[in-house]
FISE-35018 format. One record per residue (C-alpha): residue in three letters; y, x negated, z. Coordinates in nm, 4 decimals. Last residue first. Example, Ala and Ser with C-alpha at 12.3 -4.5 7.8 and 13.67 -1.06 7.14 Angstrom:
BEGIN
("ser", (-0.1060, -1.3670, 0.7140))
("ala", (-0.4500, -1.2300, 0.7800))
//
This chain:
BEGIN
("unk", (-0.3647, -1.4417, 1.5921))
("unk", (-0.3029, -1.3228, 1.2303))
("unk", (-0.1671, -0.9977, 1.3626))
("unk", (0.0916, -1.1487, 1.5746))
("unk", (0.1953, -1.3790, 1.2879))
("unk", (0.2538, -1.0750, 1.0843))
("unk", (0.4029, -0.9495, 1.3493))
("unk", (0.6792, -1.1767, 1.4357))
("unk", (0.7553, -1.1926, 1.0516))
("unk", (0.8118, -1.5343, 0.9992))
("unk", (0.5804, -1.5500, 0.6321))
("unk", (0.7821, -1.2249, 0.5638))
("unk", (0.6451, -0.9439, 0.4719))
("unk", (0.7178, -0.7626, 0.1494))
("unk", (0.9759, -0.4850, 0.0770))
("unk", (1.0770, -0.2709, -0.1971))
("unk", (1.4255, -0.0789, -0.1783))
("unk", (1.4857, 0.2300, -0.1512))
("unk", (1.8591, 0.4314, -0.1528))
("unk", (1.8004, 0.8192, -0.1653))
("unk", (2.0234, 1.0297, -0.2820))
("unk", (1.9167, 1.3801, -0.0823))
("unk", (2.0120, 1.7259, -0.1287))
("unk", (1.6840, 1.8093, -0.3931))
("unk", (1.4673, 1.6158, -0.1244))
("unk", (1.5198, 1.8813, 0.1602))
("unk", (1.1918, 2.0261, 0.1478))
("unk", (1.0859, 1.6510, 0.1352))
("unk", (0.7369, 1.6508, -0.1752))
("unk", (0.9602, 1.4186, -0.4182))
("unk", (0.9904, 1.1858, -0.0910))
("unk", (0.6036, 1.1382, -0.1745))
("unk", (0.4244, 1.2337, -0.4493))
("unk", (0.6777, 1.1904, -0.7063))
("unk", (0.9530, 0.9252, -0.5581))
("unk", (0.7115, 0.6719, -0.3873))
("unk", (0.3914, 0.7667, -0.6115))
("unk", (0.6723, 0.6065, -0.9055))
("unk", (0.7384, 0.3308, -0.6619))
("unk", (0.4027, 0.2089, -0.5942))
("unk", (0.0934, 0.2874, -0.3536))
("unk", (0.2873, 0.4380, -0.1362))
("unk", (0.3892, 0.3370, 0.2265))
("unk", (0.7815, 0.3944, 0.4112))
("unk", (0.9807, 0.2782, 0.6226))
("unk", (1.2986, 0.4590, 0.7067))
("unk", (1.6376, 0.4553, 0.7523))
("unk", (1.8430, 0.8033, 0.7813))
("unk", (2.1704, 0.9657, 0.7301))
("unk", (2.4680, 1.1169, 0.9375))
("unk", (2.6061, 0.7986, 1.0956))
("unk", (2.6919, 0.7261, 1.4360))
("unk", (2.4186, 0.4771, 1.5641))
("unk", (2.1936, 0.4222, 1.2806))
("unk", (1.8989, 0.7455, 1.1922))
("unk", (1.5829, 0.5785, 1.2338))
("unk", (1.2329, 0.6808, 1.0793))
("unk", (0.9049, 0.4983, 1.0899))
("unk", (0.5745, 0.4399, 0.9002))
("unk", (0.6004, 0.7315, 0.6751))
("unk", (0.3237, 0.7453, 0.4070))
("unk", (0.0509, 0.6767, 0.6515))
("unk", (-0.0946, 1.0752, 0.5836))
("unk", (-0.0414, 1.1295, 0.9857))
("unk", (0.3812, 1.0283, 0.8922))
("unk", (0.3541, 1.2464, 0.5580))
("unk", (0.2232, 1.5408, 0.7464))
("unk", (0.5061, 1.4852, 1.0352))
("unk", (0.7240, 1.4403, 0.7308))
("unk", (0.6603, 1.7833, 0.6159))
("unk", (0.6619, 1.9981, 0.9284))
("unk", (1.0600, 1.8561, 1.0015))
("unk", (1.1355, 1.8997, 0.6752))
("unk", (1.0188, 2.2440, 0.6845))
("unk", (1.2793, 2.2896, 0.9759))
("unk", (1.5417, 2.1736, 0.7806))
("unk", (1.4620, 2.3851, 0.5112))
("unk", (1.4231, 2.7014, 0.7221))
("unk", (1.7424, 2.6113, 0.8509))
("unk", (1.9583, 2.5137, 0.5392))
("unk", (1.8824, 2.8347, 0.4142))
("unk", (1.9894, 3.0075, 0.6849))
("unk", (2.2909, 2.8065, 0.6779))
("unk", (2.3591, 2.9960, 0.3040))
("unk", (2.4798, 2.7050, 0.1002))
("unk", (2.8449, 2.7131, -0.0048))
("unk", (2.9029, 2.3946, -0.0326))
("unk", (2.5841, 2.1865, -0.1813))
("unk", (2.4549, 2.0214, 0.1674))
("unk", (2.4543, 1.6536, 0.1603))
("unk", (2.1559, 1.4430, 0.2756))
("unk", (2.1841, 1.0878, 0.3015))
("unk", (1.8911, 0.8860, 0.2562))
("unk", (1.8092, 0.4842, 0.2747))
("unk", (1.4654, 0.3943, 0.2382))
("unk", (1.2892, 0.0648, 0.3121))
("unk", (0.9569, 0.0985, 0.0949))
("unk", (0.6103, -0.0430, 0.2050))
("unk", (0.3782, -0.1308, -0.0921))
("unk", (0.0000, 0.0000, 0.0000))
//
């Protein structure tokens, strides 16, 4: 699996019914637990003060990344979505705890 580092900022299209944005939000929620026990979504951080997220994230490429994966977000269709394609490090603390 390629791990992603994923930027995404969600803006709401004015005018949106905030029931709407509710149920989606809440879907969300339900959708990315299922992606998180599926090993898709490794872990999620929203920085200090900001409205948007970081995570990291598992597919098997890019295109699986975008289609099967955020594609499948409830709230997807209000995201833009920054990734970028990550490899370990050889001085990774945990790589070299995991090689021990």
């Amino acid at each position: 699996m390629q791990e992603f580092l994923v930027g995404l900022t969600t803006t709401v299209p004015e005018g949106t019914d905030p029931a709407e944005v509710d149920r989606r939000r809440a879907a969300e929620a339900v959708r990315a637990g299922e992606l998180a026990a599926a090993g898709h979504l490794v872990r999620l951080w929203r920085p200090v003060g900001e409205l948007r997220s970081v995570g990291l994230w598992q597919a098997a490429d890019e295109a699986e990344l975008y289609e099967r994966v955020l594609g499948t977000l409830p709230l997807w269709p209000w995201m833009a979505a920054v990734v970028t394609a990550v490899q370990s490090h050889p001085n990774d603390p945990g790589r070299i705890a995991r090689a021990v």
